[in-house]
PASEBA-1860 file (N, C-alpha, C; in nm, 3 decimals):
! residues 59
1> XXXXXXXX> 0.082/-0.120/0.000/0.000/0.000/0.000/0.086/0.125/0.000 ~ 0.198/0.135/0.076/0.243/0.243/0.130/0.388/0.290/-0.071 ~ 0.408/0.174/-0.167/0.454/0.181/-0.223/0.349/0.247/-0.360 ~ 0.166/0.220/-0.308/0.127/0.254/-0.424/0.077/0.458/-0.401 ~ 0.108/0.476/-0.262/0.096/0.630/-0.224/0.170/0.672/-0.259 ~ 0.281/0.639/-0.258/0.456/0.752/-0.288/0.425/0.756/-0.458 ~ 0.385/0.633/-0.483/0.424/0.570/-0.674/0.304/0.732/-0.728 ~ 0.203/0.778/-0.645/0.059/0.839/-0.683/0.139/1.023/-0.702
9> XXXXXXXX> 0.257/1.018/-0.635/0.316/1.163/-0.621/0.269/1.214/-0.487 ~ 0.230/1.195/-0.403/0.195/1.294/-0.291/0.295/1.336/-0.198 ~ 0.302/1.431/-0.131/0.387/1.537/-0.077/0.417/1.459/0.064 ~ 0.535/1.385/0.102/0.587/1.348/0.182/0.648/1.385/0.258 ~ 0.589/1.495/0.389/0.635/1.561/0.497/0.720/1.522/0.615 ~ 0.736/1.410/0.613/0.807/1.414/0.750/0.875/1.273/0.728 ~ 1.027/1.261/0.775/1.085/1.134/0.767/1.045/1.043/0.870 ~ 1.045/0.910/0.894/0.959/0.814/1.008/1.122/0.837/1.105
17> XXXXXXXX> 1.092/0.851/1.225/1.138/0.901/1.333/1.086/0.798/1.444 ~ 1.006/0.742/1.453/0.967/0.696/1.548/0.959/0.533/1.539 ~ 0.935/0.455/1.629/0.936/0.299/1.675/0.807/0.229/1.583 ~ 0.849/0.156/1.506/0.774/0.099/1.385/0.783/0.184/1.279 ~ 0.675/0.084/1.154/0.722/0.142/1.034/0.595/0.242/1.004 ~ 0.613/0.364/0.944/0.526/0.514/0.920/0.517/0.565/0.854 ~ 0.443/0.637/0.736/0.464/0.667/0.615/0.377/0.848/0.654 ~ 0.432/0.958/0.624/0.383/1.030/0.677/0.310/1.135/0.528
25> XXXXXXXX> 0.244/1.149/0.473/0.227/1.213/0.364/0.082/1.342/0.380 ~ 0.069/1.389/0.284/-0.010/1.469/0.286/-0.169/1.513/0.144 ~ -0.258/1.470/0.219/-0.382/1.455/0.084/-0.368/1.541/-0.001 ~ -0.449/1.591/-0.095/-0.475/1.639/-0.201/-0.506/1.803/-0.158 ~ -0.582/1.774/-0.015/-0.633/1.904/0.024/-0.548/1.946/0.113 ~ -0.435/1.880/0.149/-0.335/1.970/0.269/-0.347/1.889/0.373 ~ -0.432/1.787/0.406/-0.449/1.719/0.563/-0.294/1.633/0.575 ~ -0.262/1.690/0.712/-0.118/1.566/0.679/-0.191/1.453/0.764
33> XXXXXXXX> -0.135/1.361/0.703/-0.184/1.232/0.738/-0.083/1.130/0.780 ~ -0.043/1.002/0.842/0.010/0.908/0.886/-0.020/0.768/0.895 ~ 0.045/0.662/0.833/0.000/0.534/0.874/0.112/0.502/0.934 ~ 0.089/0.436/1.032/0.159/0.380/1.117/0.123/0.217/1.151 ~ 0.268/0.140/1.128/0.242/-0.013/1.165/0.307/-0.072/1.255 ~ 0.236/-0.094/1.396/0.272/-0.125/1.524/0.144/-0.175/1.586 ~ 0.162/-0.168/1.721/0.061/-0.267/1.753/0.022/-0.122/1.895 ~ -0.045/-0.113/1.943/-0.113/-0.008/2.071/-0.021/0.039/2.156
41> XXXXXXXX> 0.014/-0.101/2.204/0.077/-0.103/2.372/0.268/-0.075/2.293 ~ 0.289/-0.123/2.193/0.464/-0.064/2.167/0.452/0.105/2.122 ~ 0.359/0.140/2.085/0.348/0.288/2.031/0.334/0.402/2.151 ~ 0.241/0.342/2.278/0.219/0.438/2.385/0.359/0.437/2.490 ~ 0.412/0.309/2.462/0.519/0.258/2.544/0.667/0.377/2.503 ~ 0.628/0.399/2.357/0.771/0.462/2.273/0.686/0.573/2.316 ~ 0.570/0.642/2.340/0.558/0.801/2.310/0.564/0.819/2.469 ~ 0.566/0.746/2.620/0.574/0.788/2.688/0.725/0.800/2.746
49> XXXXXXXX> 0.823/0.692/2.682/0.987/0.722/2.705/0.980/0.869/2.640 ~ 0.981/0.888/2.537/0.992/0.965/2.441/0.910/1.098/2.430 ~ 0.818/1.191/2.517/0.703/1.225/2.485/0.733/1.369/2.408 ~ 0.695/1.431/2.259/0.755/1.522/2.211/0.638/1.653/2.251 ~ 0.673/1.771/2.231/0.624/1.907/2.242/0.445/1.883/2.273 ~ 0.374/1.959/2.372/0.235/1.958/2.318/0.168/1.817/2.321 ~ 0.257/1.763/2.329/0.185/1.573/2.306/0.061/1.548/2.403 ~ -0.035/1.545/2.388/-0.129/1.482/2.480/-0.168/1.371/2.467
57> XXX> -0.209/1.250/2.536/-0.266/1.109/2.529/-0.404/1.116/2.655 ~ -0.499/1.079/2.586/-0.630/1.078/2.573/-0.661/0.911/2.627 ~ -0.698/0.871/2.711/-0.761/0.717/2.704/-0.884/0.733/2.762
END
């Protein structure tokens, strides 16, 4: 999937930085968007070692 978004031209904002694999791009209309492939509990685990600017977590 993530080879047929890049192949489409869309505007690829941000390099993957973080724990698993992330494709960070941006729609047609400007929304930046993210897929991310990990599982719940390794993603909250990396953003609470790690927690960047502003970050809030919601449960």
């Amino acid at each position: 999937m993530c080879f047929r978004i890049t192949a489409s031209g869309v505007h690829i904002w941000q390099e993957n930085r973080t724990e698993g694999a992330s494709l960070y791009f941006a729609d047609p209309n400007g929304h930046k968007l993210e897929i991310h492939v990990s599982d719940l509990h390794s993603r909250l685990d990396a953003i609470k070692r790690e927690p960047w600017d502003g970050l809030e977590i919601f449960m």
